[in-house]
C-alpha positions as CSV (number, residue, x, y, z in Angstrom):
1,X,-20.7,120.7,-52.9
2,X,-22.7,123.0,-55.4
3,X,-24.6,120.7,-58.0
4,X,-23.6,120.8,-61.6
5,X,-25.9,123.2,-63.6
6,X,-27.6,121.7,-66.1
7,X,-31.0,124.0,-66.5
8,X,-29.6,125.3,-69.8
9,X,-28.6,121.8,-71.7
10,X,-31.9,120.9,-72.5
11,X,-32.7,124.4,-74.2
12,X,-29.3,124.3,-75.8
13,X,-30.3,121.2,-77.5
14,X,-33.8,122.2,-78.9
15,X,-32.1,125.5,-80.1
16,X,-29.6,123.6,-81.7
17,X,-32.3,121.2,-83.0
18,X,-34.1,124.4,-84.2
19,X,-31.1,125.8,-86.3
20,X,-30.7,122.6,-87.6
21,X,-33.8,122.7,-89.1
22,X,-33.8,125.9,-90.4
23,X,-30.4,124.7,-91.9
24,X,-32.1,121.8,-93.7
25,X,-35.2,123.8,-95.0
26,X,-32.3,126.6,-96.4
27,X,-30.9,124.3,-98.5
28,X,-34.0,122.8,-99.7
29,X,-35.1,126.4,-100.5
30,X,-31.6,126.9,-102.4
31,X,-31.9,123.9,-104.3
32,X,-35.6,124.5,-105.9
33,X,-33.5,127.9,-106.4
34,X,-31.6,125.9,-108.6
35,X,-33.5,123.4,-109.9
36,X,-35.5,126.4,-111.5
37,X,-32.5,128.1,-112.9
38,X,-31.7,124.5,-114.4
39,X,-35.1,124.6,-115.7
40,X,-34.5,128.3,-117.3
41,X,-31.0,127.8,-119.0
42,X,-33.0,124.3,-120.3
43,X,-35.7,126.7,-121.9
44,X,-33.3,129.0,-123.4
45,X,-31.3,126.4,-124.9
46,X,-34.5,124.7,-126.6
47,X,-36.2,128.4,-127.5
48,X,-32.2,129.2,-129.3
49,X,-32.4,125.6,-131.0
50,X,-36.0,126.5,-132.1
51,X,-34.6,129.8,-133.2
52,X,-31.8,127.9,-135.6
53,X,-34.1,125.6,-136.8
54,X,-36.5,127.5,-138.0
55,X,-33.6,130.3,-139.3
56,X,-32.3,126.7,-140.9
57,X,-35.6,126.2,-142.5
58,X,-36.5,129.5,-144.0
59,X,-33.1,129.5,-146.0
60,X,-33.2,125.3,-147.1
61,X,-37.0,125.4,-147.5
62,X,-39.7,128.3,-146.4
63,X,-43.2,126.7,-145.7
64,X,-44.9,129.8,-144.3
65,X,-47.3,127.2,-142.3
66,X,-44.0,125.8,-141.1
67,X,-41.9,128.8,-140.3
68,X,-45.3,130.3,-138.2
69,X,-45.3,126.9,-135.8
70,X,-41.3,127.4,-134.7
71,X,-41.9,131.0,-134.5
72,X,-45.1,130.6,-132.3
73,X,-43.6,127.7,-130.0
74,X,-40.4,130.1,-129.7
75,X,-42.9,133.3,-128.5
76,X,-44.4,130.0,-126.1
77,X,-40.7,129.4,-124.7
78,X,-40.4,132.5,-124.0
79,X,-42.9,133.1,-122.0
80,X,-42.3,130.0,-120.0
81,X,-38.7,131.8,-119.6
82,X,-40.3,134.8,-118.4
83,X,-42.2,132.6,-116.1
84,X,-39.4,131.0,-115.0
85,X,-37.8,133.7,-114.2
86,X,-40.2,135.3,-111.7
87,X,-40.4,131.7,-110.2
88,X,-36.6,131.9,-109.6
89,X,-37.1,135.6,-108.1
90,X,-39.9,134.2,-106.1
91,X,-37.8,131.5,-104.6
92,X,-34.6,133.6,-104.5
93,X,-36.7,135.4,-102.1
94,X,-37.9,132.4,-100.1
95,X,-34.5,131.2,-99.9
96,X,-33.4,135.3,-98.6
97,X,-36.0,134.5,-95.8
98,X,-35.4,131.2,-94.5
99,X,-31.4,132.6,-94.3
100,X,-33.1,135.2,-92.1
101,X,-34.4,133.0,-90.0
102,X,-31.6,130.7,-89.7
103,X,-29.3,133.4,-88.5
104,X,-31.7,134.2,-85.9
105,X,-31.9,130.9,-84.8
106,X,-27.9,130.7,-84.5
107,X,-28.1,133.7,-83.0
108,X,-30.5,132.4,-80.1
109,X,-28.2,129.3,-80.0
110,X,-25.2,131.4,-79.1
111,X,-26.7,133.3,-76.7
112,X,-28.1,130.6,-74.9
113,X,-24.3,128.6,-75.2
114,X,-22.6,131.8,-73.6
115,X,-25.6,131.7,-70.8
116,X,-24.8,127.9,-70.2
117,X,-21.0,129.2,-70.1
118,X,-21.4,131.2,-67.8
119,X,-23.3,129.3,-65.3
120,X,-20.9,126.5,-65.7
121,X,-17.9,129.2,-65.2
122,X,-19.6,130.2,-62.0
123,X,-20.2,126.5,-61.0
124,X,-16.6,125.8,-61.3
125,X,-15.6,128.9,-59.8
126,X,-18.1,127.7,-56.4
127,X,-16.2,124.2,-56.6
128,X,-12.5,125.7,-56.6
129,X,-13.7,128.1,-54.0
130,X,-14.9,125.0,-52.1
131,X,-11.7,123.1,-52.8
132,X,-10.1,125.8,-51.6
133,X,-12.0,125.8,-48.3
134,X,-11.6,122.2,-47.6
135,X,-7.7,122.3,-48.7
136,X,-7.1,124.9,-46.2
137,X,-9.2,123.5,-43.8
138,X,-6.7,120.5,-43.9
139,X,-3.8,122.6,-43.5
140,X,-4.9,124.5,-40.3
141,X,-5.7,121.2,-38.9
142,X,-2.2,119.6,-40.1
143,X,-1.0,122.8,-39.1
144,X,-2.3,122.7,-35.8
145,X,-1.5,118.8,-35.0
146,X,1.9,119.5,-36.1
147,X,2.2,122.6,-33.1
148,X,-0.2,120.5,-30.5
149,X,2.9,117.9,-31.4
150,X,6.1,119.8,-30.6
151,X,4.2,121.2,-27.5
152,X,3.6,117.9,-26.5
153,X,7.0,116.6,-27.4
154,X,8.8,119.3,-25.5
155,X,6.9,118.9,-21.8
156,X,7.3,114.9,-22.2
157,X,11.2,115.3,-22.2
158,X,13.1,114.4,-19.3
159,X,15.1,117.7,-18.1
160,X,18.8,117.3,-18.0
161,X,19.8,119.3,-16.0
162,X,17.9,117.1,-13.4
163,X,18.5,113.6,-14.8
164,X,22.1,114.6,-14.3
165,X,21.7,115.6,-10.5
166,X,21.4,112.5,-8.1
């Protein structure tokens, strides 16, 4: 009886464990993506607020001292936007990679699956042919029992012709 293959199980499993961990380091890569986007529409929400108040202030009451400050953390938030938006780039990038690399990985995982596949379609294939063999095997002999039988039968009975002649 052929042995059960099992040669591939163990790479299946660490290429399974690798995708897996390119899985998990995607999604941490798309959630800093997202955490910094956060963080951008947060700046432009404050740098338009600045922009209102200090629009509110030069109408109510215009303090030139005043007005410069909002206008100078404004140019500050804007540049931290501009920052923020090549970090989000940056990591939109990152996150682009480590895709990359999971679809290779799940692409190393099914080719190993359709190896395993195939060795254990071959494998079952060897045991049918096996089963096969041994089932036939049992009908020959059957077979031949059965005849060995009827031969034996038909020379142990008593000839009538002669049992009827004294």
């Amino acid at each position: 009886m052929p042995r059960r293959p099992v040669q591939y199980d163990t790479l299946l499993r660490i290429r399974q464990l690798q995708e897996d961990l390119h899985a998990q380091s995607l999604a941490a890569s798309r959630r800093e993506v997202r955490r910094a986007q956060q963080q951008r529409a947060e700046l432009m929400e404050e740098r338009h607020d600045v922009l209102d108040t200090a629009g509110r202030r030069a109408r109510e009451n215009p303090v030139a001292g005043e007005l410069r400050a909002y206008y100078q953390y404004e140019r500050r938030l804007a540049r931290l936007t501009d920052e923020k938006d090549a970090e989000v780039a940056q990591l939109g990038e990152v996150a682009e990679h480590k895709r990359g690399e999971l679809e290779q990985a799940m692409k190393q995982r099914r080719i190993v699956e359709r190896l395993r596949e195939r060795r254990i379609e071959a494998y079952e294939a060897e045991v049918r042919r096996e089963e096969q063999k041994a089932s036939d095997e049992t009908a020959t002999t059957a077979a031949a029992r059965s005849r060995s039988a009827v031969r034996s039968g038909a020379s142990r009975k008593p000839n009538r012709s002669s049992a009827a002649r004294p």
